[in-house]
Steps between C-alpha positions, in 0.01 A plus 500: 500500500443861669451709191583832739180668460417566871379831598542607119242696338290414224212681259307196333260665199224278458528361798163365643464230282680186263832581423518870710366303832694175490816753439420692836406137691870386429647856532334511848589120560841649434507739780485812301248790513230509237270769315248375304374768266197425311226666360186345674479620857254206620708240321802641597334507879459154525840404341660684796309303746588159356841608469562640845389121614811368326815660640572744782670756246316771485290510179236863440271550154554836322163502222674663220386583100910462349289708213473801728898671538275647855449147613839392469648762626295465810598103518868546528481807756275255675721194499804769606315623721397196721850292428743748429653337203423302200726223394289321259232557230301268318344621203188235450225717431298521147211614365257208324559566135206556295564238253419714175660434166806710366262564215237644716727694733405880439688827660378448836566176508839544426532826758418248806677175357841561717239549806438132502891455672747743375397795641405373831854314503681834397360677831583285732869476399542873490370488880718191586836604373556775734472339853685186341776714379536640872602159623687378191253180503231438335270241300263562174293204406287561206196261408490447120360219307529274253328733228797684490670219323176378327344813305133432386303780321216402731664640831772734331498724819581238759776402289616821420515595871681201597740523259525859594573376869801288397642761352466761742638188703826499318568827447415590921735226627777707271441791638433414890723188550778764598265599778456129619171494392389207288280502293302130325171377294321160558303384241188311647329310209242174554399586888195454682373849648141559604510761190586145245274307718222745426580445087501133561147510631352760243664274216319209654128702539571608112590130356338301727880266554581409808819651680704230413427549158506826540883485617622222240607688246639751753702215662623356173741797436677487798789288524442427894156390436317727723450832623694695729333573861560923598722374771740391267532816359570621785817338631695629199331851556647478889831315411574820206408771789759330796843511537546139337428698173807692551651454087172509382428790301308615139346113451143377446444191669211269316267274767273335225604129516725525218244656239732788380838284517709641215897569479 
């Protein structure tokens, strides 16, 4: 199936590693042109390399802090700059959430809780819309997450960002579908990243369990009865930014086996 995505332009936040990097491997597999913005320069470095091995589109790193309006600004001037338009942007990028409880949550906590996604997500949409709306096409994939649909007091900002997301979702593909710019969540839940791999080992160092233990009662909720590789993120990512995706607009798109099925 040609999805249509050769020679278009895409910003992938996040986009050196899990999710982020196996979006830009099928983007570039895809034929279009990638930008993977990210905030560590060495990681980000060797991300390009690897990548650049992969596909002859052409695929350049842009180290950027989403936190920093400066930063962002400079990334799509950049990405302008070097391709002279911008057809897609995936918004992928987050912040690790500091884990602390609702009840321990004090004024500065709550100043920098939209930094952990909203905020970053925000600027690069504001940057996006204009070159999109030049060509009347365009693609917004945002990267939520299950907590969005699952609040827990014990990670109330990643759920309140998420949730944010979807609804910043909705209420953009109202306002820019007119433009042909379309704008979608996906909902990643239950997949194995380097960043869950990492908790899966420093559960197994605290407990002593082994990683199968480790993963059991992980497994157990999901309907599939496993977790989800990056790569099959991914393809849904790619299929909502091509031209296949052409009555798709204001939806959130679950890829977690079945854990959040619901009418």
């Amino acid at each position: 199936m040609d999805l249509g995505l050769t020679n278009r332009v895409a910003i992938v936040t996040g986009g050196n590693r899990g999710i982020g990097y196996a979006v830009s491997s099928e983007l570039l597999r895809e034929g279009a042109y990638v930008v993977v913005a990210s905030l560590d320069p060495a990681r980000n470095a060797q991300a390009i390399e690897t990548l650049k091995g992969k596909s002859s589109a052409r695929v350049i790193g842009v180290p950027t802090d989403l936190n920093d309006a400066a930063a962002v600004d400079a990334l799509f001037k950049k990405t302008l700059a070097e391709f002279g338009r911008l057809d897609i942007l995936i918004n992928n990028a987050t912040n690790v959430a500091q884990g602390t409880s609702f009840f321990q949550m004090d004024e500065t906590h709550w100043d920098h809780a939209f930094d952990h996604k909203l905020r970053g997500t925000v600027r690069c949409i504001r940057h996006a819309v204009p070159p999109m709306r030049d060509r009347k096409w365009g693609r917004i994939v945002n990267i939520s997450g299950g907590a969005a649909w699952t609040p827990q007091l014990g990670a109330i900002t990643t759920g309140i960002n998420n949730a944010a997301v979807q609804n910043l979702t909705v209420a953009l593909a109202n306002e820019l579908g007119k433009d042909g710019i379309l704008v979608n969540a996906v909902v990643p839940t239950a997949i194995r990243t380097d960043r869950h791999d990492k908790n899966i080992k420093d559960t197994m160092a605290k407990t002593g369990q082994s990683e199968a233990e480790v993963l059991k009662p992980r497994v157990a909720k999901i309907p599939l009865g496993r977790m989800a590789a990056a790569e099959e993120v991914a393809s849904v990512v790619v299929f909502l930014s091509s031209d296949r995706a052409s009555f798709v607009n204001g939806s959130a798109w679950a890829v977690d086996g079945g854990v959040s099925a619901r009418l």
